[in-house]
C-alpha atoms as an extended CHARMM CRD file, in Angstrom:
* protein
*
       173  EXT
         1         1  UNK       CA            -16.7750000000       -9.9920000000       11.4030000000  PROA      1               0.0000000000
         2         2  UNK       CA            -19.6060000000       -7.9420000000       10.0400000000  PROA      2               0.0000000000
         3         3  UNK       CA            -16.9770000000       -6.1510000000        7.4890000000  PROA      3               0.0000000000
         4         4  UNK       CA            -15.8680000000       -9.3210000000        5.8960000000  PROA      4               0.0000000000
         5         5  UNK       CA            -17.8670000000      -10.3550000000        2.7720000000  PROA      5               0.0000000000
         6         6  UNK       CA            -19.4850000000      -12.9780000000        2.5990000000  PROA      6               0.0000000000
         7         7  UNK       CA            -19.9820000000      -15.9010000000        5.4910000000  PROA      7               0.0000000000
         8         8  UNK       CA            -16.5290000000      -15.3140000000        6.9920000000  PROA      8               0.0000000000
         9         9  UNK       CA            -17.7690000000      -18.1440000000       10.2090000000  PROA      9               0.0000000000
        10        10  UNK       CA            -15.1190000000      -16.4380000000       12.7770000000  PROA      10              0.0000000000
        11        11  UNK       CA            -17.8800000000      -17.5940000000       15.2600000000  PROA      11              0.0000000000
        12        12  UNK       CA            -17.1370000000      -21.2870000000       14.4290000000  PROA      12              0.0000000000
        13        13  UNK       CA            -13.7370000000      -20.8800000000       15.2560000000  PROA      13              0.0000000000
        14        14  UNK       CA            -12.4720000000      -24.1440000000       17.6510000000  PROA      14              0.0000000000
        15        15  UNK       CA             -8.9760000000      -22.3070000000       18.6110000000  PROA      15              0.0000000000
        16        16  UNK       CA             -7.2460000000      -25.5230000000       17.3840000000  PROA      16              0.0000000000
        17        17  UNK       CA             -4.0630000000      -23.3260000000       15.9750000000  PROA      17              0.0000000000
        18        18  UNK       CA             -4.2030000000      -25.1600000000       12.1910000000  PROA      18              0.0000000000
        19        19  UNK       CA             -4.2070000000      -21.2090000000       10.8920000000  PROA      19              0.0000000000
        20        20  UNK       CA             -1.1320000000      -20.4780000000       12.7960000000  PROA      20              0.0000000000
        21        21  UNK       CA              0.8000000000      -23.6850000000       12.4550000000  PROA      21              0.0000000000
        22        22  UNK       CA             -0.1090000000      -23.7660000000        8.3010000000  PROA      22              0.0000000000
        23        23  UNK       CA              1.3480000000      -19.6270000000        8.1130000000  PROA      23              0.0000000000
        24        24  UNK       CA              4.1160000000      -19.1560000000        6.2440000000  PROA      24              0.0000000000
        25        25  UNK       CA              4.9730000000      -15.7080000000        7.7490000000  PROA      25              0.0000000000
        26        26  UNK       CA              3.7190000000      -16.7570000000       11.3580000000  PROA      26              0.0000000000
        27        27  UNK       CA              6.8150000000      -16.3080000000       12.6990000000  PROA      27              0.0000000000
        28        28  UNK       CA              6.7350000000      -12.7130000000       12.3410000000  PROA      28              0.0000000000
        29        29  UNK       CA              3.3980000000      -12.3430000000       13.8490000000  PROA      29              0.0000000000
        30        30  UNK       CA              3.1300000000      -10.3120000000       17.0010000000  PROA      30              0.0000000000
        31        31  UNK       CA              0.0210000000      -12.4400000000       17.5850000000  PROA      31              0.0000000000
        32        32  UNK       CA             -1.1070000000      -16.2180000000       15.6670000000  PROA      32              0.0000000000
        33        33  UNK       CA             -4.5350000000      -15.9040000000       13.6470000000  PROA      33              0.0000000000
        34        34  UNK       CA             -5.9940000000      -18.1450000000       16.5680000000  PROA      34              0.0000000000
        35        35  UNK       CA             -4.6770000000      -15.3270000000       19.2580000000  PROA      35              0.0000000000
        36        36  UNK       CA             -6.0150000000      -12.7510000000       17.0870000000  PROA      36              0.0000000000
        37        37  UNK       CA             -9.2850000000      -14.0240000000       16.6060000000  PROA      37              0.0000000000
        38        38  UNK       CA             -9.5420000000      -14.6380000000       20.2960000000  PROA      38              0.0000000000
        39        39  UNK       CA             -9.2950000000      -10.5590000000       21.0240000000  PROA      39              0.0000000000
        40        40  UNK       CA            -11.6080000000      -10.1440000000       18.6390000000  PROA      40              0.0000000000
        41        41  UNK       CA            -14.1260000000      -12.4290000000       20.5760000000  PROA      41              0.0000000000
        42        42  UNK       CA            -12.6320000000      -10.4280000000       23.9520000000  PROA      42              0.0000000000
        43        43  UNK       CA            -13.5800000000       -7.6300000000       22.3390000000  PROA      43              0.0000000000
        44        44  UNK       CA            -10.1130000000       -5.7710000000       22.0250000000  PROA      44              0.0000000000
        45        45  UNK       CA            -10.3370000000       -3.8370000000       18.8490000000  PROA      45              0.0000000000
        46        46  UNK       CA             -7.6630000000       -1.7920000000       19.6000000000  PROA      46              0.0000000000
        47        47  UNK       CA             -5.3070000000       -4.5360000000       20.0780000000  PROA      47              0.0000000000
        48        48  UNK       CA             -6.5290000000       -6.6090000000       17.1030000000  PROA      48              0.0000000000
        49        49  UNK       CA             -6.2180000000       -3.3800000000       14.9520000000  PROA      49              0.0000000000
        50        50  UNK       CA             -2.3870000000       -2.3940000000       16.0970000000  PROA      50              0.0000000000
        51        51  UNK       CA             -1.0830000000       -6.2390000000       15.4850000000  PROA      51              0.0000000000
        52        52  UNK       CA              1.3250000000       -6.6700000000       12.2420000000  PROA      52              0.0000000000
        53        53  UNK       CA             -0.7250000000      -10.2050000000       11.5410000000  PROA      53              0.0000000000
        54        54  UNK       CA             -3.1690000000       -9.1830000000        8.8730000000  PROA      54              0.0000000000
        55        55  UNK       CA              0.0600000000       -7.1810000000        7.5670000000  PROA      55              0.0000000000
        56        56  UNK       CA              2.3850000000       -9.9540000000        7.3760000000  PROA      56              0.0000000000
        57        57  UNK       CA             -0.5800000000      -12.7180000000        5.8380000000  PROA      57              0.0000000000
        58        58  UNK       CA              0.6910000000      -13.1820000000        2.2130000000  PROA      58              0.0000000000
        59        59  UNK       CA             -2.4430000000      -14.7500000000        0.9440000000  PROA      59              0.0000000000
        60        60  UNK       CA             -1.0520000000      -17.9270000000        0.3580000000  PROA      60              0.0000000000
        61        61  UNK       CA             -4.6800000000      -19.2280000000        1.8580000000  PROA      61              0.0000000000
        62        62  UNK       CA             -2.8940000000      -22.2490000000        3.6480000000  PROA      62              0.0000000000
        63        63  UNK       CA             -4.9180000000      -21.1090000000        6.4940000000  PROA      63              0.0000000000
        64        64  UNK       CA             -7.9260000000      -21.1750000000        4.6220000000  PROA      64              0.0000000000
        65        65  UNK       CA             -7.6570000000      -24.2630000000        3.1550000000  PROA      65              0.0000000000
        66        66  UNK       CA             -6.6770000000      -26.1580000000        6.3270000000  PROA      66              0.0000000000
        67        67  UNK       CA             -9.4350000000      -24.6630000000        8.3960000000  PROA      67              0.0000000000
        68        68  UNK       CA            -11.5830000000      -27.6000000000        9.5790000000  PROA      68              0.0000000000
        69        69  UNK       CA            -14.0520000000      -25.1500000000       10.5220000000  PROA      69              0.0000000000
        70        70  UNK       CA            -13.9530000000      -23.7100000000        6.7950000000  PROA      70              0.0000000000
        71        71  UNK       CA            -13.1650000000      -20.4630000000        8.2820000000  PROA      71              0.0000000000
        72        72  UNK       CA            -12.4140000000      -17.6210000000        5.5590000000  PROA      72              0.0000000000
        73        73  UNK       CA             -9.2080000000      -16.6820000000        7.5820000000  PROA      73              0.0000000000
        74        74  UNK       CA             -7.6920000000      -14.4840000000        4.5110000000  PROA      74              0.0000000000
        75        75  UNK       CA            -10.6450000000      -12.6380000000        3.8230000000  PROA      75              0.0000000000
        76        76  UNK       CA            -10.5120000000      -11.7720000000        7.6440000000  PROA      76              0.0000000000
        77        77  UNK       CA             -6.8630000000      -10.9940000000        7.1230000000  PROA      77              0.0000000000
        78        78  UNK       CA             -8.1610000000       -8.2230000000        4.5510000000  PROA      78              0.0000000000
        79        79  UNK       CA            -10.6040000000       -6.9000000000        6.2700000000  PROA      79              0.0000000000
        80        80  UNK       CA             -8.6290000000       -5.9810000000        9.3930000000  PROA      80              0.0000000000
        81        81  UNK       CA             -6.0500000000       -4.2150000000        7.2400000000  PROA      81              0.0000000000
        82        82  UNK       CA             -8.6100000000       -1.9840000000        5.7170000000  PROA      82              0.0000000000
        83        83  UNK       CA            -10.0680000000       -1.3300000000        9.1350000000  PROA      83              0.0000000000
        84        84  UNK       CA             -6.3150000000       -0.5950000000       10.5850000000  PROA      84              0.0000000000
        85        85  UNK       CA             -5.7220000000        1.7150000000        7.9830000000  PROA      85              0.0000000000
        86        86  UNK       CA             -9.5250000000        3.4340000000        8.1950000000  PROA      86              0.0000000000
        87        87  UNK       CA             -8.7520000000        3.7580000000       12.5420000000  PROA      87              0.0000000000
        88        88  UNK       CA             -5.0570000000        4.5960000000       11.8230000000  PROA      88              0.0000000000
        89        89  UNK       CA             -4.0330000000        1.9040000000       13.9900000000  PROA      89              0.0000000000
        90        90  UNK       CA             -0.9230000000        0.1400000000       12.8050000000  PROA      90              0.0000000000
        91        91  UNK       CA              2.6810000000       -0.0070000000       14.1420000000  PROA      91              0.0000000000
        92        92  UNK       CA              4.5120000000        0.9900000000       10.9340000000  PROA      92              0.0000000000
        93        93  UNK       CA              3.6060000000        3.9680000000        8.5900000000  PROA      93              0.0000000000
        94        94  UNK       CA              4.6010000000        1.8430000000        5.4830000000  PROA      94              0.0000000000
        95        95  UNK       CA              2.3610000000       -0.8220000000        5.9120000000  PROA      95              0.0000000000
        96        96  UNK       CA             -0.7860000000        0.5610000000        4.1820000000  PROA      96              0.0000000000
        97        97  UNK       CA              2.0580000000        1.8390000000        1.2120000000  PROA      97              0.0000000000
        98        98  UNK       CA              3.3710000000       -1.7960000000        0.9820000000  PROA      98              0.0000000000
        99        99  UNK       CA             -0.4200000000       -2.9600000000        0.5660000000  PROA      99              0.0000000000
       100       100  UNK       CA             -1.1830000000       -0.5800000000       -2.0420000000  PROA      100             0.0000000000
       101       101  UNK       CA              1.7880000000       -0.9130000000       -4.2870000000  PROA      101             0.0000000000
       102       102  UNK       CA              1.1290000000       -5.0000000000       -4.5360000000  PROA      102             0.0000000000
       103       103  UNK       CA             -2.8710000000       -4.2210000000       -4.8570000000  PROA      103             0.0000000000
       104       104  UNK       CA             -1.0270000000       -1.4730000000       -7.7850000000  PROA      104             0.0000000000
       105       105  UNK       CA              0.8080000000       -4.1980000000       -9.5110000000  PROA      105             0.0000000000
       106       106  UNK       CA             -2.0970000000       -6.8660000000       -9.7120000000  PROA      106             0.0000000000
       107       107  UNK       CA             -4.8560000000       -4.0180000000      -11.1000000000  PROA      107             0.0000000000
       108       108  UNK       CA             -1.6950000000       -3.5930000000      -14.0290000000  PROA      108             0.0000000000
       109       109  UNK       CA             -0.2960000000       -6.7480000000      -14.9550000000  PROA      109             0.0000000000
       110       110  UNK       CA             -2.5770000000       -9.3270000000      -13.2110000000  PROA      110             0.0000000000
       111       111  UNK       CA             -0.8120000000      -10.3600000000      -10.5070000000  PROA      111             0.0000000000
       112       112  UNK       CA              1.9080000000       -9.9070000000       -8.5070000000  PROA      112             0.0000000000
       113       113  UNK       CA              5.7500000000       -8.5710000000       -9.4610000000  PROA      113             0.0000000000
       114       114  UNK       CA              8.0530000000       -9.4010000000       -6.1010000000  PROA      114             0.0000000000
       115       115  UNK       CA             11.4290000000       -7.4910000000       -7.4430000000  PROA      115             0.0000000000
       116       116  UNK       CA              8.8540000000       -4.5280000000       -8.6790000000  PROA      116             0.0000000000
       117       117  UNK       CA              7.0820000000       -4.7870000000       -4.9770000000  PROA      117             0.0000000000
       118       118  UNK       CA             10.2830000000       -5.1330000000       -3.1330000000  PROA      118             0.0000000000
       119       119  UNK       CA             12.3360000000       -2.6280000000       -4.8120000000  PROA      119             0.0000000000
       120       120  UNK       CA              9.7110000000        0.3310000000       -4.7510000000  PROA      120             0.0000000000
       121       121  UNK       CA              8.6420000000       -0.3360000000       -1.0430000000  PROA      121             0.0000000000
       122       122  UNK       CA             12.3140000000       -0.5550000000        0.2770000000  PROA      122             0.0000000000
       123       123  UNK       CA             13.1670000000        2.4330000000       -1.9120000000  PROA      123             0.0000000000
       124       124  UNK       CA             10.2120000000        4.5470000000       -0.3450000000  PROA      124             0.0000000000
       125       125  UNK       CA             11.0190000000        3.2890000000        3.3020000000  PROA      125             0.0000000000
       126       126  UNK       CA             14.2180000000        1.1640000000        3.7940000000  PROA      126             0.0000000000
       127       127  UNK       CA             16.5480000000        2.7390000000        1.1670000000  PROA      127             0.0000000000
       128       128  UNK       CA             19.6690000000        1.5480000000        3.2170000000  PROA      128             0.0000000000
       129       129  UNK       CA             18.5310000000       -2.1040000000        3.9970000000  PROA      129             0.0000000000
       130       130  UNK       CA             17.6440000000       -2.3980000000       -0.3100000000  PROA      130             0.0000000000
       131       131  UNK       CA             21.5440000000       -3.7760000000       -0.7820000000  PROA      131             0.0000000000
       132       132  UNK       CA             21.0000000000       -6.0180000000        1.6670000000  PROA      132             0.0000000000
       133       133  UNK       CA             18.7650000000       -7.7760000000        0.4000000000  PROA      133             0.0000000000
       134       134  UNK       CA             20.7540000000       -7.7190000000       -3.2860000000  PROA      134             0.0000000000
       135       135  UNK       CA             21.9850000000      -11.6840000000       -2.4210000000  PROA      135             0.0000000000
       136       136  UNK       CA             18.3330000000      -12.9120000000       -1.9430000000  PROA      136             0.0000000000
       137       137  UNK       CA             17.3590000000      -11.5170000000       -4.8080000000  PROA      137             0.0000000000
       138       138  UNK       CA             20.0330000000      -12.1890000000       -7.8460000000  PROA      138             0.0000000000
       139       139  UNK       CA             19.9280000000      -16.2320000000       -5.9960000000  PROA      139             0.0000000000
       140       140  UNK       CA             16.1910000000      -16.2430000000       -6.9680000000  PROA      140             0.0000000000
       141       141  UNK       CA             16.6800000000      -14.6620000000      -10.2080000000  PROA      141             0.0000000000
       142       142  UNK       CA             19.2750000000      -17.0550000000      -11.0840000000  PROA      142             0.0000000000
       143       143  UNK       CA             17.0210000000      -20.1630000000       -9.6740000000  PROA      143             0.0000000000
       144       144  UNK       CA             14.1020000000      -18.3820000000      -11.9690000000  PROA      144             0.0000000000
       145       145  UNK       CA             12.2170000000      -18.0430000000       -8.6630000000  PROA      145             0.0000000000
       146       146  UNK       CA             11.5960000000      -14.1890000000       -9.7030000000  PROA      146             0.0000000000
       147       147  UNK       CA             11.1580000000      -12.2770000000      -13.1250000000  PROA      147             0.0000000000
       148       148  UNK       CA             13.1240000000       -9.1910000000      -14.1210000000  PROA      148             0.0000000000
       149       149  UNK       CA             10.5790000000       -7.8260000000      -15.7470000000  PROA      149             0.0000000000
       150       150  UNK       CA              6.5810000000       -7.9750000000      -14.9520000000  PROA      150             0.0000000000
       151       151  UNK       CA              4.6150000000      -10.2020000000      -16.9140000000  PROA      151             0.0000000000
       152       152  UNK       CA              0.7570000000       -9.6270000000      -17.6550000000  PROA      152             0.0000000000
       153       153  UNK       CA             -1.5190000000      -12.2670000000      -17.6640000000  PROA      153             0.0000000000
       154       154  UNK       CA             -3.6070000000      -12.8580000000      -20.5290000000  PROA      154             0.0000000000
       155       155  UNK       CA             -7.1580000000      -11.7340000000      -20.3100000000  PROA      155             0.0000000000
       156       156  UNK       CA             -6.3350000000       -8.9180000000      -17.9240000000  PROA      156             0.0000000000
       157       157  UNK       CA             -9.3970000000       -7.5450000000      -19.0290000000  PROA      157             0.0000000000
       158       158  UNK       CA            -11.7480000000      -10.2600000000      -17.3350000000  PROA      158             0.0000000000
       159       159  UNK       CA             -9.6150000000       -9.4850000000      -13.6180000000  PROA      159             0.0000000000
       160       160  UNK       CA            -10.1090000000       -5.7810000000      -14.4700000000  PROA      160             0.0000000000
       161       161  UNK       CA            -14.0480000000       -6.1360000000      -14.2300000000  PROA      161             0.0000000000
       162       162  UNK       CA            -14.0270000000       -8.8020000000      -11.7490000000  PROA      162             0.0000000000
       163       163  UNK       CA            -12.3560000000       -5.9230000000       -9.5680000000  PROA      163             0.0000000000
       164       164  UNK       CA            -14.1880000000       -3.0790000000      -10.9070000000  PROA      164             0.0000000000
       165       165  UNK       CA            -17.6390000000       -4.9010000000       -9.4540000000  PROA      165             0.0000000000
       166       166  UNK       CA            -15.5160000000       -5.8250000000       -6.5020000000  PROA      166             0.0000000000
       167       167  UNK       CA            -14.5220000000       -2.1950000000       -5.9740000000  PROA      167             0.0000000000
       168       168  UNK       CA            -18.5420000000       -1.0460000000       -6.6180000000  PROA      168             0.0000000000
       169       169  UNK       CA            -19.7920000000       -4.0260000000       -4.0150000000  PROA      169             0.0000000000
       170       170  UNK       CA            -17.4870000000       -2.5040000000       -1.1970000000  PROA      170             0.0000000000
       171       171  UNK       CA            -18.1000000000        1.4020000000       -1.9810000000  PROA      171             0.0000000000
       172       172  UNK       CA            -21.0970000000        2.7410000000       -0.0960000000  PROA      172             0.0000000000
       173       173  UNK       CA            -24.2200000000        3.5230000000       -2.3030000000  PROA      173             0.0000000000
């Protein structure tokens, strides 16, 4: 809880399951938020450290925003990534590489590029499953649900320092 910036409140949490019911990507989960944050409390680092949850949150901040206890469930979500990755405790090598290449596209063009993220990840680690997933994503491009080409958002230059500062808050001194 300590590595989370800011007030994160874990130690509020009421266990009512809002986090898990309100995830989009739940399903995939070996364990709910409200699980998760229960082995944290048990003291199971290990455990909490090894689960695909923080790697399957999407940062929609559903969670986040339903929280009646105004927990900071993403930010959580964040921070046990970075702490899998620092222990090298996570079930899948390309994890951490998936992480990086959408934190890669939002430093360049502002935010996030799905057919960009989607086609270099698989590329790098699922090069047979890619034409699988050709259906899904020529039915989104046709729906305009996904761009073919990344677009930048205008005053990149304003998220560039807002991460810059970010980057210098979390760096030792």
């Amino acid at each position: 809880m300590a590595a989370t910036p800011g007030d994160n409140r874990l130690d509020h949490c009421i266990q009512c399951g809002t986090c898990g019911g309100s995830c989009p990507s739940g399903a995939e989960m070996d364990h709910t938020p409200r699980r998760l944050f229960a082995l944290i409390r048990a003291g199971e680092r290990d455990a909490v450290l090894a689960s695909n949850a923080p790697w399957y949150c999407v940062s929609c901040y559903y969670c986040t925003v339903r929280c009646p206890q105004d927990i900071r469930i993403t930010d959580l979500m964040y921070t046990l990534k970075s702490m899998a990755i620092e222990a090298g405790l996570f079930h899948d090598a390309s994890l951490p590489d998936f992480s990086e290449t959408f934190v890669d596209y939002v430093e360049k063009y502002g935010r996030s590029f799905e057919l960009g993220l989607a086609t270099r990840f698989n590329l790098r680690h699922h090069p047979i499953g890619l034409a699988g997933m050709a259906p899904l994503g020529l039915g989104m491009l046709k729906r305009g649900r996904m761009d073919l080409l990344p677009q930048r958002i205008d005053n990149l230059a304003q998220l560039t320092a807002i991460l810059d500062k970010a980057k210098a808050l979390e760096s030792p001194s």
